[in-house]
C-alpha positions as a printed Julia matrix, in Angstrom:
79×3 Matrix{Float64}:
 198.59  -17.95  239.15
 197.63  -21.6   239.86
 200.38  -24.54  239.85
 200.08  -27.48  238.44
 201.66  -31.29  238.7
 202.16  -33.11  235.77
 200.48  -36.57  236.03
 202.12  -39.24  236.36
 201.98  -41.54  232.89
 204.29  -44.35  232.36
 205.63  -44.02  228.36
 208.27  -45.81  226.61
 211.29  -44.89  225.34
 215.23  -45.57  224.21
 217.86  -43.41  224.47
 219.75  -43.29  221.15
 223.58  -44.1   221.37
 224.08  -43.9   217.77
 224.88  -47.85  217.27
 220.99  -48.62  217.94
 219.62  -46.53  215.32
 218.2   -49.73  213.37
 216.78  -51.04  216.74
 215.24  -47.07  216.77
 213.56  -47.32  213.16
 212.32  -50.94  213.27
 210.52  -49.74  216.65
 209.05  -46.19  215.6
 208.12  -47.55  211.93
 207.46  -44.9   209.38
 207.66  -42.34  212.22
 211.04  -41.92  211.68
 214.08  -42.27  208.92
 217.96  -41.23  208.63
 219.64  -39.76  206.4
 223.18  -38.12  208.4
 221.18  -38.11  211.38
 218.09  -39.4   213.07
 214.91  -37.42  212.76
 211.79  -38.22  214.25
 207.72  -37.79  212.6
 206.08  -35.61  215.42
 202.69  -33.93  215.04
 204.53  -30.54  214.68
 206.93  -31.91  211.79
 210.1   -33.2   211.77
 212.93  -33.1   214.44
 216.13  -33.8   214.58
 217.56  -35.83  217.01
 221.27  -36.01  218.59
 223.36  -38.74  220.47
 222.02  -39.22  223.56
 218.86  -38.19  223.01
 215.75  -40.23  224.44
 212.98  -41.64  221.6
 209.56  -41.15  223.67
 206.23  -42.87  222.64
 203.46  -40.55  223.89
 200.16  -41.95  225.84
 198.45  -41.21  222.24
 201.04  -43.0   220.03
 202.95  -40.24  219.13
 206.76  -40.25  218.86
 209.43  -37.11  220.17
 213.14  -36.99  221.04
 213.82  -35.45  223.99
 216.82  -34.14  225.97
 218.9   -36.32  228.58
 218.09  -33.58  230.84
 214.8   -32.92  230.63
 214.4   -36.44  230.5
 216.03  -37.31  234.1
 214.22  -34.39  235.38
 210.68  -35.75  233.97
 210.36  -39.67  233.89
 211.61  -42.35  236.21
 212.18  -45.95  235.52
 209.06  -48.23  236.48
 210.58  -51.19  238.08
């Protein structure tokens, strides 16, 4: 079995803390709406995201929530 190394790609993003969710929609467009939550467009349908989850832009435009965790353990901050 061969390993591999994700390369590196800087992306965007904003974590959602519930009181930015019109900062959120303005910025992913039609890509996302809420109803009693935030849910996100992404190519494999609609997801739901939580508090605290991060709003990714993909290197092809796409849009995702993803976990804090994952998140810390994927991406750094480019300074």
């Amino acid at each position: 079995m061969a390993k591999y190394r994700k390369k590196p790609v800087e992306i965007e993003a904003i974590q959602w803390t519930g009181d930015n969710t019109s900062e959120i929609l303005k910025w992913i467009g039609d890509n996302a709406y809420f109803t009693d939550t935030l849910y996100i467009k992404t190519l494999e349908g609609d997801h739901k995201a939580t508090v605290g989850d991060y709003i990714i832009k993909g290197i092809k435009g796409e849009f995702y929530p993803c976990k804090p965790d994952v998140f810390e353990a994927t991406y750094e901050l480019v300074k």
